[in-house]
MILUM-45787 format. One line per field, with one value per residue (C-alpha): residue in one letter; x, y, z. Coordinates in Angstrom, 2 decimals, always signed. Each point is the difference from the previous one (the first is absolute). Layout:
// residues N
type <- [A/...] $
xx <- [X/...] $
yy <- [Y/...] $
zz <- [Z/...] $
***
This chain:
// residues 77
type <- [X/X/X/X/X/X/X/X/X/X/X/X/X/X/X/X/X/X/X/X/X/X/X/X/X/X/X/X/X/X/X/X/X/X/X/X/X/X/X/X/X/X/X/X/X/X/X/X/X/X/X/X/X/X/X/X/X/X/X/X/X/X/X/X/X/X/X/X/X/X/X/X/X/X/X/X/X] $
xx <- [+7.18/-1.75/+1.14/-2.92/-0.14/+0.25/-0.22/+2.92/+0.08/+0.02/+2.69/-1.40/-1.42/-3.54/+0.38/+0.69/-2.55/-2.64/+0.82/+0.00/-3.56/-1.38/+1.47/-1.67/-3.02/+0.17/+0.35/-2.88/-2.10/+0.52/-2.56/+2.48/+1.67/-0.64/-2.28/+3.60/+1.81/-2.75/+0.23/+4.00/+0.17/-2.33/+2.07/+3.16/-2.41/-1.03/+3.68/+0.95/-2.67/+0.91/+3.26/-0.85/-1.88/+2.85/+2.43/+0.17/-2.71/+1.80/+1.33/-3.38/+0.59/+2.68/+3.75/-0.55/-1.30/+2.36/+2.38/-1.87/+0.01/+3.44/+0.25/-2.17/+2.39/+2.82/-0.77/-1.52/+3.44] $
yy <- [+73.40/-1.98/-3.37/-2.68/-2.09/-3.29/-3.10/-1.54/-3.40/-3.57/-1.74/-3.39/-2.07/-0.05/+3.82/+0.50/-2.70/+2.20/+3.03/-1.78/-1.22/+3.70/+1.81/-2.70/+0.45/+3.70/-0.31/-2.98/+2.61/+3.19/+1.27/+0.83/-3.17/-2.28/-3.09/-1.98/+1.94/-1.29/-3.57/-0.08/+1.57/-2.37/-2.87/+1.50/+1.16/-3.66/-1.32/+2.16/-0.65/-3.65/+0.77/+1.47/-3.09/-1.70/+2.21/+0.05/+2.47/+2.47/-0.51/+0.78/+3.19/+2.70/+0.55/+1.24/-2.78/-2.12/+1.90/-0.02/-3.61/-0.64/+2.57/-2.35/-3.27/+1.96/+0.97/-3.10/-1.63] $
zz <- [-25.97/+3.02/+0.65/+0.02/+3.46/-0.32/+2.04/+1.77/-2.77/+1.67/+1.46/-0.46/-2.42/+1.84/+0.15/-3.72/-1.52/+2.76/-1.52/-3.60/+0.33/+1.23/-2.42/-2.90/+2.10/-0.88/-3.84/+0.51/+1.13/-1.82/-2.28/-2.42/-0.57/-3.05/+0.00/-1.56/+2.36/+3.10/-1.23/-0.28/+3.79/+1.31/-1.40/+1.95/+2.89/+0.11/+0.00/+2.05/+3.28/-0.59/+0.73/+2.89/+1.40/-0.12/+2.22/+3.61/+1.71/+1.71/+3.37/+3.09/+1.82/-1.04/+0.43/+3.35/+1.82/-1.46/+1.98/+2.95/-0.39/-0.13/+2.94/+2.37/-1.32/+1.12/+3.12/+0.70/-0.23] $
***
């Protein structure tokens, strides 16, 4: 038996409603899905993207100028 690879899942909220909306974006646009089934996944799709207007964006530039940030604060000092 192989193992299927998945994605590392979210650690935040952001992260988890981002991975929410793709995935309903997926059944949205698959051929085989229902026309009830489209409707009901574009209500949650729909919920869901609100939801994610109303979190924070996520935080300019990447972990590792963050560091290098706090780097140039400390030997500023």
């Amino acid at each position: 038996m192989t193992t299927a690879k998945r994605k590392p899942k979210p650690t935040t909220d952001r992260g988890r409603l981002e991975a929410l909306r793709d995935r309903l974006a997926g059944i949205i646009d698959s051929p085989e899905t229902s026309p009830r089934d489209v409707v009901s996944a574009s209500r949650e799709y729909r919920i869901v993207v609100a939801a994610l207007g109303q979190t924070a964006p996520p935080a300019a530039g990447s972990k590792l100028d963050e560091i290098a940030a706090r780097r140039r604060r400390r030997a500023a000092r």
